[in-house]
C-alpha positions in Angstrom: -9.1 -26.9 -7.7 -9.4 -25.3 -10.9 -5.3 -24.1 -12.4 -5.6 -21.7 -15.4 -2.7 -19.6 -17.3 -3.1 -16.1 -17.9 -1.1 -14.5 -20.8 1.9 -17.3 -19.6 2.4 -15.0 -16.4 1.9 -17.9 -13.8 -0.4 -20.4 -12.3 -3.5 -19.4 -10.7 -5.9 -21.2 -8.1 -9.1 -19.7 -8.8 -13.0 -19.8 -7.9 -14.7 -22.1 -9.9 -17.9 -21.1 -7.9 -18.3 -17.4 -7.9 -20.7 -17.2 -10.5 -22.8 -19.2 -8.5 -23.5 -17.0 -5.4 -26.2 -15.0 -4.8 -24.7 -10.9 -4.0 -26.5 -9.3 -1.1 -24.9 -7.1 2.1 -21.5 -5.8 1.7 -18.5 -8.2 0.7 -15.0 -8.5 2.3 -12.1 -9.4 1.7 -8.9 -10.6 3.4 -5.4 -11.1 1.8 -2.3 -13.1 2.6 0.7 -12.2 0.8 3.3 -15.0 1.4 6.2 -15.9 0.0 5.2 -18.0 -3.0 1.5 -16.2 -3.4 -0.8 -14.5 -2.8 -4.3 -15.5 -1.3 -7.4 -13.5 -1.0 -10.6 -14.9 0.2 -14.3 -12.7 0.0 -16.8 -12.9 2.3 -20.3 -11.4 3.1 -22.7 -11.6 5.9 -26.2 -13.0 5.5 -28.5 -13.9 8.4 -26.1 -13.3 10.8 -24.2 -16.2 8.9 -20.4 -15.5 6.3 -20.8 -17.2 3.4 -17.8 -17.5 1.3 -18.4 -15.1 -2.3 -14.9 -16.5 -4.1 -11.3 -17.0 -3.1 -7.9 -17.3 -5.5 -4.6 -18.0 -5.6 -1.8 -16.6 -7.2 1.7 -17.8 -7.5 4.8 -15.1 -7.3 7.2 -17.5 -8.4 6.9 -16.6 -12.3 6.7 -12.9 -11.5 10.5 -13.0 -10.4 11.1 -15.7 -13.6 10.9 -18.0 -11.1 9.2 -21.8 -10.6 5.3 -21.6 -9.1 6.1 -22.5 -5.7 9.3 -21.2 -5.3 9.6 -18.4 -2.5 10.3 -15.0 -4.0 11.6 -11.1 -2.9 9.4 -9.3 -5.3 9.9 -5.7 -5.9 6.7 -3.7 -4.8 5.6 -3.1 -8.2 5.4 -6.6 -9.2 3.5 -7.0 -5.8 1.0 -5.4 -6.9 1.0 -6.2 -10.6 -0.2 -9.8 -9.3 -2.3 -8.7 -6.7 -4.1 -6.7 -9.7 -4.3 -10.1 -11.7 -5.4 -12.1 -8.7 -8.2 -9.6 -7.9 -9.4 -9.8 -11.0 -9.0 -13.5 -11.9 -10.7 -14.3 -9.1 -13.6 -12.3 -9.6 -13.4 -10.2 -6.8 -15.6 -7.5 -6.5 -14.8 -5.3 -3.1 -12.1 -3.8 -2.2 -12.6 -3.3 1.5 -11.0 -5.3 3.7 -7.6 -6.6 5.7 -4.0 -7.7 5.1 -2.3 -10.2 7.0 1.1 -9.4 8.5 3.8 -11.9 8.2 5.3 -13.4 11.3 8.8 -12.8 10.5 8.0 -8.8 10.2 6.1 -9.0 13.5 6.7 -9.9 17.3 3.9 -11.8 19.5 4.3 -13.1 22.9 3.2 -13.2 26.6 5.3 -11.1 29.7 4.6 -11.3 32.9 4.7 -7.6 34.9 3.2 -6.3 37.8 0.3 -6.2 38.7 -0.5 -2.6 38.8 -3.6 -0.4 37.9 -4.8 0.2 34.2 -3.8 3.6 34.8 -0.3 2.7 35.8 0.2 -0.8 33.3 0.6 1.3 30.4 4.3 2.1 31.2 5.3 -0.9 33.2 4.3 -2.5 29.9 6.1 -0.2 27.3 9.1 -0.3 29.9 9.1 -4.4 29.9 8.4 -5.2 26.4 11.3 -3.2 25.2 13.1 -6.8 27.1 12.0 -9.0 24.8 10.9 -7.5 21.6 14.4 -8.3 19.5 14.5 -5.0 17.7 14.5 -1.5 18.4 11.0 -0.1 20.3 11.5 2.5 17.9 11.2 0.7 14.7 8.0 -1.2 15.5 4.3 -0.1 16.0 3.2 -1.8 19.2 0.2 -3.1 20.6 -0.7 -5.0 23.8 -3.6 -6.5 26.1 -3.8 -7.5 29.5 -4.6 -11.0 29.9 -7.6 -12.1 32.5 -6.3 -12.6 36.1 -7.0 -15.9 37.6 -8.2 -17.3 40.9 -6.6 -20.2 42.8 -8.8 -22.1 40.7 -7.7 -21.3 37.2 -10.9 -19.6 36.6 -10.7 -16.2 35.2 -11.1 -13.6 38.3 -13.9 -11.0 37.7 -12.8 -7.8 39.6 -16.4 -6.8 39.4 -17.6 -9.4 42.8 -16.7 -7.2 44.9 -13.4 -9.2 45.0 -9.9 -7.7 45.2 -6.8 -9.8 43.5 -3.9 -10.2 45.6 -1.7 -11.7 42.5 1.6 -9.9 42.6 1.7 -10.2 38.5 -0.1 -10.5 35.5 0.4 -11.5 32.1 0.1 -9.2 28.9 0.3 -10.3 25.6 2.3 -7.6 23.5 2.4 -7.7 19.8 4.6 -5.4 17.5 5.0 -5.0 14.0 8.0 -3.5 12.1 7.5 -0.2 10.7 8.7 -0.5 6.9 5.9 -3.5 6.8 3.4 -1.2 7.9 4.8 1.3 5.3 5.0 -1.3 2.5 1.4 -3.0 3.2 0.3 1.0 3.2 1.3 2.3 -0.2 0.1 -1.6 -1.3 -3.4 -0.8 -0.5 -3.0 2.6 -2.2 -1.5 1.8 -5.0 -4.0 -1.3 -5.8 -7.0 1.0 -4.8 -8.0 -1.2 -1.8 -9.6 0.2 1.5 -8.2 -1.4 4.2 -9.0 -0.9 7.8 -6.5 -3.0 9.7 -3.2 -5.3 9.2 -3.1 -8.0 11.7 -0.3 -10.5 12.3 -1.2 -13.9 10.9 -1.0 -16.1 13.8 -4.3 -14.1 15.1 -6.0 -15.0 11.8 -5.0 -18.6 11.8 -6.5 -18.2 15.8 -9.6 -16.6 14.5 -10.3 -19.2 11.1 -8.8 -22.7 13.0 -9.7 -22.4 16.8 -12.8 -22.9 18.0 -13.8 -22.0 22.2 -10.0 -24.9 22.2 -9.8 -24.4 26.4 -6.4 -26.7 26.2 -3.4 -25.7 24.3 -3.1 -26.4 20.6 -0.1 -26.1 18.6 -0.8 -24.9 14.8 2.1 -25.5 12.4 1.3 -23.4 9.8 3.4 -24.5 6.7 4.9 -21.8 4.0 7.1 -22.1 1.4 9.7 -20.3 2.6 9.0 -20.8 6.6 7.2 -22.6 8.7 5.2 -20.8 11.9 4.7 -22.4 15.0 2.4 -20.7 17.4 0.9 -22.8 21.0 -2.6 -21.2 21.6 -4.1 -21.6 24.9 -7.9 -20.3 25.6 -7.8 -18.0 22.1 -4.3 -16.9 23.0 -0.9 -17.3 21.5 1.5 -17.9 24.3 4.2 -18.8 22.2 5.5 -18.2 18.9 8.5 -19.3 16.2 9.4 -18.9 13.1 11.3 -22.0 11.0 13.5 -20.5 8.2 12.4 -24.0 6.4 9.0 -24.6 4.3 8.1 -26.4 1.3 10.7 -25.0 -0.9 13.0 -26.8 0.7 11.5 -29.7 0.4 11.4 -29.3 -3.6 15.4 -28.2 -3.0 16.5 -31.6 -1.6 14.1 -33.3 -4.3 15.7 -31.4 -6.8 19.5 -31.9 -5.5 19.0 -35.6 -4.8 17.6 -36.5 -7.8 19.1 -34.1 -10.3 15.6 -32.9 -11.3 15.1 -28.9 -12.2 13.0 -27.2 -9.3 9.9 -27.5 -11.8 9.9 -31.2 -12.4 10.8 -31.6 -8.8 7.8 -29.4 -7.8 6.0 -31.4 -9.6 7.3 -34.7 -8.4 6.7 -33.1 -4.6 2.9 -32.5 -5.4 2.3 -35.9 -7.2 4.3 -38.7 -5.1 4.5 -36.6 -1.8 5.5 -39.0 1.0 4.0 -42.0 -0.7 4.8 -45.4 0.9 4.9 -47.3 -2.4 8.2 -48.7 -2.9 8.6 -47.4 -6.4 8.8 -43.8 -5.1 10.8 -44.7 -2.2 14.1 -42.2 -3.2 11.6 -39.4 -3.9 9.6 -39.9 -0.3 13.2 -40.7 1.3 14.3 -37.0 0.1 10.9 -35.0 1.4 10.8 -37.0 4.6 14.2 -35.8 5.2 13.8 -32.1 4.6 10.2 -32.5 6.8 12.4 -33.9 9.4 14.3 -30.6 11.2 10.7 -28.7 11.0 8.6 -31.3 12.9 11.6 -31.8 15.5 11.8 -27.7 15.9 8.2 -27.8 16.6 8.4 -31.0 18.8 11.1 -28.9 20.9 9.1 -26.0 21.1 6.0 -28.0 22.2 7.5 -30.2 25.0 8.9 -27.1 26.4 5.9 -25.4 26.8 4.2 -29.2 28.4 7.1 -28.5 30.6 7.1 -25.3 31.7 3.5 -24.5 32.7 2.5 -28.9 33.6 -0.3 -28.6 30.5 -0.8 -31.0 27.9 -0.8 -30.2 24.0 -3.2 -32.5 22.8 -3.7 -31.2 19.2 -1.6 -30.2 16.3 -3.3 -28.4 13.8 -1.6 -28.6 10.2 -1.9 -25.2 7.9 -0.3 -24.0 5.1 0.3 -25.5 1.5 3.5 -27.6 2.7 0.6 -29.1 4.5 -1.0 -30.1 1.8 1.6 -32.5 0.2 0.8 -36.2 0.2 1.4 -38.0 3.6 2.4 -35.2 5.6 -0.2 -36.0 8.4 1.1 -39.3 8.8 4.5 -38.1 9.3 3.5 -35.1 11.9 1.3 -37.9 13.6 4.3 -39.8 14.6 6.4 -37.1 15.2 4.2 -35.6 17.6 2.5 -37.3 21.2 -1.0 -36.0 19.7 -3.9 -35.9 17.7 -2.6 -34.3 14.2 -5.1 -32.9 11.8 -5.6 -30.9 9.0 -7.1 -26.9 8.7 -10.5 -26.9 7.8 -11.2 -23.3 7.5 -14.0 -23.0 5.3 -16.2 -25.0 7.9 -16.6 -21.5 9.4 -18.4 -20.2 6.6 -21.2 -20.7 4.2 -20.8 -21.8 1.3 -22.1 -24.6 -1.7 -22.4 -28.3 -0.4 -21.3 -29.9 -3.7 -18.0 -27.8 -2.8 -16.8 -29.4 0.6 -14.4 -32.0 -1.0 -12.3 -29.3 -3.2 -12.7 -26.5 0.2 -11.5 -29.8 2.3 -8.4 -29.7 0.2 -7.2 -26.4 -0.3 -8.7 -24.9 3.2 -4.9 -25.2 4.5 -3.9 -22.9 2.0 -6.4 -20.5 2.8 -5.9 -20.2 6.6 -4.7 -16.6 7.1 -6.5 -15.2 4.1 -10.4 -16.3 5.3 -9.3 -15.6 8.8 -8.5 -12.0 8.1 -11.8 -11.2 6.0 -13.6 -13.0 9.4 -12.4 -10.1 11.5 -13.1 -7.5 8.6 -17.0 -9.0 8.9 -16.6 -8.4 12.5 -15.5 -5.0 12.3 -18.5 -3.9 10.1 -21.2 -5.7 12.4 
């Protein structure tokens, strides 16, 4: 992981490989803007194959004469002033691609409704989802997809046999986004000269670059600075998502308050010591153990609800995010949680230099939303 300063404006995670990659067929690119940075990830198909071009960081934090790390309400020109730094930094070279939606301006669940004809779902659907979507219907874009009936078996029911379904419901998943984020992403891409097809909500990107063919439900915990997301995925869809108003910044907070460190010197702390179980560092681990504690017991909760509530096990917790990436969190989720715990590994999808895995390994967390974005843009083009 390479860290460089530009003109003292703020820390950057950059490619150290781009130089290295053969160019050929038409690049991609998806980007995350979250609450402490921005990611973007490029990507390009070759032999049927995406093979990862360059990627970057960029931290908000000093944008807003704030700490790197620290979460941030920037202004949309300042947005885009280090989206233009990150883009070129990073040496990225298209400018068609995808945005990721935060899921805090979005909505994602499964309702059950009738079971009606295609012709006929349409407003049963736009009738129910006004039920459960916690905003006005007409202040959100939305979006929706009938989810495949099943047979007494739990097999998917193929109303092509010959076969009628006699199931009195189905379920739909609806998703809907807020209309001033589709506005603000909009006049983003315009003003940064950027093509961009689609916005999709993150937790479908974290599906798309951290799932793969998972039958059984899988919690991912994907950890931001400001917020943590919690989404259970069952056979490639998200039956149930939250949002935590508590990442990684506060995490640095309680370092900070406990210690009487400034946020810097406490970030710093954070990403040295993490949870370390050496007895010198016991106060600092103490402090970030504690503020982990109220976002693995959300997540817990919502997890042994759903168990509950439809009789299936969770057997894996996925860990995404840079809060992930702080020293000893794994151990920490593992005994939080009644399952297998690991970490993202989204660059195993693509392509990319061998002699690169361990430093991909390390920061693929960090990069969940932002390759799985550019993944759909490659599927869009073919």
């Amino acid at each position: 992981m390479e860290q460089k300063e530009s003109s003292g404006i703020a820390e950057k995670i950059l490619s150290p490989f781009a130089r290295f990659l053969d160019r050929g067929g038409k690049s991609v690119i998806g980007i995350d803007v979250g609450a402490s940075s921005i990611k973007v990830v490029q990507v390009r198909k070759k032999a049927g194959k995406a093979v990862l071009e360059t990627y970057g960081e960029i931290a908000l934090g000093p944008y807003a004469n704030l700490a790197v790390g620290q979460a941030t309400r920037l202004k949309q020109d300042k947005i885009r002033e280090a989206l233009d730094d990150l883009l070129r930094e990073a040496n990225v070279t298209s400018r068609s691609g995808g945005f990721a939606v935060p899921l805090r301006s979005s909505f994602v669940t499964v309702i059950e409704v009738m079971n009606v004809s295609e012709k006929e779902l349409k407003e049963v659907v736009e009738i129910e989802a006004r039920k459960y979507i916690p905003m006005p219907i007409r202040e959100v874009t939305l979006d929706w997809n009938p989810l495949p009936l099943l047979d007494e078996n739990g097999e998917v029911f193929d109303e092509h046999d010959g076969r009628k379904s006699h199931a009195k419901t189905r379920q739909v998943l609806i998703a809907a986004i807020h209309n001033e984020a589709i506005s603000a992403f909009s006049s983003l891409a315009q003003s940064a000269k950027l093509s961009i097809s689609f916005l999709e909500i993150e937790v479908f990107s974290l599906i798309r670059s951290l799932l793969h063919r998972e039958r059984a439900p899988v919690l991912l915990v994907d950890m931001g600075a400001g917020s943590t997301k919690l989404a259970v995925v069952e056979g490639g869809v998200a039956r149930r998502t939250h949002t935590i108003d508590r990442g990684s910044q506060d995490m640095t907070i309680a370092l900070s308050r406990s210690q009487g460190l400034s946020i810097v010197k406490a970030e710093e702390r954070k990403r040295e010591i993490g949870l370390s179980k050496d007895p010198k560092y016991k106060d600092t681990a103490d402090s970030l153990r504690f503020a982990m504690r109220d976002i693995f017991a959300q997540a817990n909760k919502l997890l042994l609800q759903y168990e509950k509530q439809y009789n299936r096990t969770i057997s894996k917790v996925v860990l995404s995010g840079g809060g992930s990436l702080v020293k000893g969190v794994v151990e920490m989720a593992s005994n939080n949680f009644s399952a297998e715990v690991v970490y993202a590994d989204p660059f195993s999808r693509v392509e990319t230099p061998a002699f690169l895995d361990p430093t991909l390994k390390s920061i693929g967390p960090n990069f969940s939303v932002s390759l799985g974005v550019a993944l759909r843009k490659l599927e869009e083009e073919g």
